[in-house]
N, C-alpha and C positions, 0 to 999 in steps of 0.2 A: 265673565271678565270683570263684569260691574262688582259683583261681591265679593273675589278677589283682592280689587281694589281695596276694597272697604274694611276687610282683615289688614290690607298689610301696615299701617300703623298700630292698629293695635299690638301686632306681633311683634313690632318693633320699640314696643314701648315694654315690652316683658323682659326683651332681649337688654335691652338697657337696664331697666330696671333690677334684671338677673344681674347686671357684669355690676352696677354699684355694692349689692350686699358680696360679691366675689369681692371686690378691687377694694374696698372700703377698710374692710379686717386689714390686708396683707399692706395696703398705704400706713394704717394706724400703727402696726406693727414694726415698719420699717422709720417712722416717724420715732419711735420710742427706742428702737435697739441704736440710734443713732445721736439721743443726746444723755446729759448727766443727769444724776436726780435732780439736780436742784432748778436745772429748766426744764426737768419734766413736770417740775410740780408747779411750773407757770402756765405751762401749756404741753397741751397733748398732741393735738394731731397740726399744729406751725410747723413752719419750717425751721429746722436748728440754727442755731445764729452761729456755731463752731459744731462740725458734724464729732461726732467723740469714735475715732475708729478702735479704738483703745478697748473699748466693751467690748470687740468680737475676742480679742485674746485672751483676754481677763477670764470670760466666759468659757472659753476651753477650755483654759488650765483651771476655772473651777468643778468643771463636771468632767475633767481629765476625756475631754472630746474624742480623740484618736485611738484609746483603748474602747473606751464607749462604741463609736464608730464604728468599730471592730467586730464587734460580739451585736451589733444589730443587722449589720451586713450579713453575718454567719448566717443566723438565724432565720430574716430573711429570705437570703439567698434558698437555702437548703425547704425551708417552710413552701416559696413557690416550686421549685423544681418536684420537690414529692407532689406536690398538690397536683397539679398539672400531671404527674404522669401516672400516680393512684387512681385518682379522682376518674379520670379518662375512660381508664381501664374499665374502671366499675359500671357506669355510665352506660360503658357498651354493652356490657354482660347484660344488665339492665334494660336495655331499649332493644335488643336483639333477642332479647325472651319473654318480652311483655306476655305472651302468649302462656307463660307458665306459671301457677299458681304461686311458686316460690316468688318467682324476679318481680310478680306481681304487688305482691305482698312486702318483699322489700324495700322496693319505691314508695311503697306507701310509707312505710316504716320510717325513713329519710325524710319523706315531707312533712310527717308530723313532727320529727325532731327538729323541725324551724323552729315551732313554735314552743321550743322549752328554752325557759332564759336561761343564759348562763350562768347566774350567780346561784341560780340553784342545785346544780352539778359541781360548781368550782372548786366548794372544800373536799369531797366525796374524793374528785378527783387526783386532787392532790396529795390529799395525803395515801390512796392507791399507788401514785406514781412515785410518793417519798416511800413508800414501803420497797417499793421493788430496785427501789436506786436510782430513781430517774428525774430526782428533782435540777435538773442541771437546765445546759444548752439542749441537751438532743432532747429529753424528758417535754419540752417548751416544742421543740419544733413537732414532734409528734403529733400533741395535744392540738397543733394549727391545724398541721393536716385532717385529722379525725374531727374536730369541731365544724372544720369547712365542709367534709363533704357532704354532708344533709341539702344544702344551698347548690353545690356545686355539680353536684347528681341530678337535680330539680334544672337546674341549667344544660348541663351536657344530655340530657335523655329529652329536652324537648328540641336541641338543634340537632340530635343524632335522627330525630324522626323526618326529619326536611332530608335526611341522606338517600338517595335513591339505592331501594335493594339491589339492582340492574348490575350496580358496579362491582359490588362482592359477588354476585351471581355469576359472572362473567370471569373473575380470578377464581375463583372456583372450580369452571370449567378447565381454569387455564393449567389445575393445579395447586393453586395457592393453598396455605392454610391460614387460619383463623389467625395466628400471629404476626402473619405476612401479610396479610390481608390489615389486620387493624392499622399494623405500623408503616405499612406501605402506602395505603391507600384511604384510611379513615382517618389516622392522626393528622395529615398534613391539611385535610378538609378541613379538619376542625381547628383551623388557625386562631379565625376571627373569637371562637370562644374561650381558646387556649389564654388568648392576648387578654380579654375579659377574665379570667378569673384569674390569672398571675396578677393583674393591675389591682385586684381585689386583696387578695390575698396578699399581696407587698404591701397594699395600705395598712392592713388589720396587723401584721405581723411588726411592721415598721414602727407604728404609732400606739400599739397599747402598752397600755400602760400597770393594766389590773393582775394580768396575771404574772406577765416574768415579774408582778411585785411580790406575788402569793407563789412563785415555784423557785423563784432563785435566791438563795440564802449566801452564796458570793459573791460579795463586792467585784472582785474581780469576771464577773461574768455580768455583770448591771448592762442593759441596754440604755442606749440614748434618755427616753422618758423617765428611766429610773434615775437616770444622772442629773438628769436637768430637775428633779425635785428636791435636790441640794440645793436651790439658789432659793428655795421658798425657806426664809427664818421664819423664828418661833413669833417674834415679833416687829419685824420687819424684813422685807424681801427688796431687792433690786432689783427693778424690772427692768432697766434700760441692760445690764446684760443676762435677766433672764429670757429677753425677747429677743436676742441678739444670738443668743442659746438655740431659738423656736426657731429663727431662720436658718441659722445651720442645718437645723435637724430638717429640718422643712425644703431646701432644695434639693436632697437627690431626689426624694420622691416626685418630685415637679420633672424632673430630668425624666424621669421615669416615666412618667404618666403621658407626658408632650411625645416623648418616642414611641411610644406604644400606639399610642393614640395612630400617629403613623400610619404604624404598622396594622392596626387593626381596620383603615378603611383602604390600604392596599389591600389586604387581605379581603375584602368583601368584594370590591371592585373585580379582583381577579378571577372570585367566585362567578361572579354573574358573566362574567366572559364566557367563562368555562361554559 
């Protein structure tokens, strides 16, 4: 009890010291998308003497927000749902056959391609995928899904192993097959890591920036990041609505990550009932 005690300021002092390097950035940020240059160049993280709400529109219609919006949403959107219901898939094949020299061997396969960075593949890639017609929207979502599941397979095959065989053992008996079996009774289990790798995969898909730069050659398909590197001039940039920009782009995924979050400690909670 004594050394309990003895921990809990320290831990309390990480916990703190964690939320200032969090809270610090998104204050600075919210300080800056809220005045003009010319008291930005008096001061940065004051309070505005006239809040300028004028940046957040400005800011739209210079990185045309709404279409932008649009084509990250898409992307996005479709980027998790493959993810989650590929990935899964494979995952299971994988952890249900450990025993076979193949599924062996391809797990291993997966976890060595963590450790290949991507800029090494990125041109290979792409210009593969400008060969065949695919430098678009769907070309982009693919490339998410197929880069994530190395990581996402290294995740789903070590909580697939926590799944007691007992349960498929017993749909089996009852009849079940392997299909009814995964989507009846192994996908709904695998909540908590469903919720984990969508929140993942939404971040990466939402917020990069490197490759829809190197696969999409239409303006009219530009994501968010791509738009908002319009507001950086050649020799000068406005940062009071390029930051004004970064918050837009920046709350749905906060939206996203708060509900999820949620959802991912119902979902374990509910686990342990079980």
């Amino acid at each position: 009890m004594r050394n309990r005690n003895h921990r809990n300021p320290l831990a309390i002092g990480f916990l703190v010291l964690g939320a200032f390097f969090i809270l610090f950035p998104m204050y600075m940020a919210i300080m800056v998308s809220l005045k003009n240059p010319q008291e930005l160049g008096q001061s940065i993280l004051g309070w505005p003497r006239r809040i300028f709400w004028s940046n957040f529109p400005q800011a739209m219609a210079a990185t045309h927000y709404t279409h932008a919006f649009e084509n990250s949403l898409f992307i996005t959107a479709f980027a998790v749902i493959l993810t989650i219901l590929t990935n899964s898939m494979v995952a299971y094949a994988i952890a249900r056959n450990m025993h076979r020299r193949f599924f062996k061997y391809l797990y291993y396969y997966f976890f060595a391609a963590m450790f290949v960075p991507f800029p090494i593949i990125m041109l290979p890639l792409v210009r593969q995928m400008s060969h065949i017609g695919l430098a678009d929207r769907v070309g982009l979502i693919i490339l998410y899904v197929v880069y994530g599941i190395s990581f996402n397979v290294f995740v789903y095959v070590g909580y697939l192993r926590s799944v007691p065989m007992e349960l498929e053992e017993a749909a089996l008996v009852d009849g079940a097959g392997r299909w009814r079996i995964f989507w009846g009774i192994i996908f709904p289990l695998m909540g908590p890591m469903n919720a984990t790798v969508g929140i993942l995969a939404a971040l990466w898909a939402w917020n990069d920036f490197l490759l829809p730069l190197v696969m999409l050659g239409n303006p009219n398909q530009f994501t968010l990041p791509l738009m908002q590197y319009a507001l950086q001039g050649q020799y000068s940039t406005n940062y009071s609505e390029a930051f004004a920009s970064y918050l837009m782009a920046l709350l749905p995924m906060i939206i996203v990550y708060v509900v999820a979050q949620k959802w991912i400690i119902n979902g374990v909670t509910q686990g342990s009932i079980k």
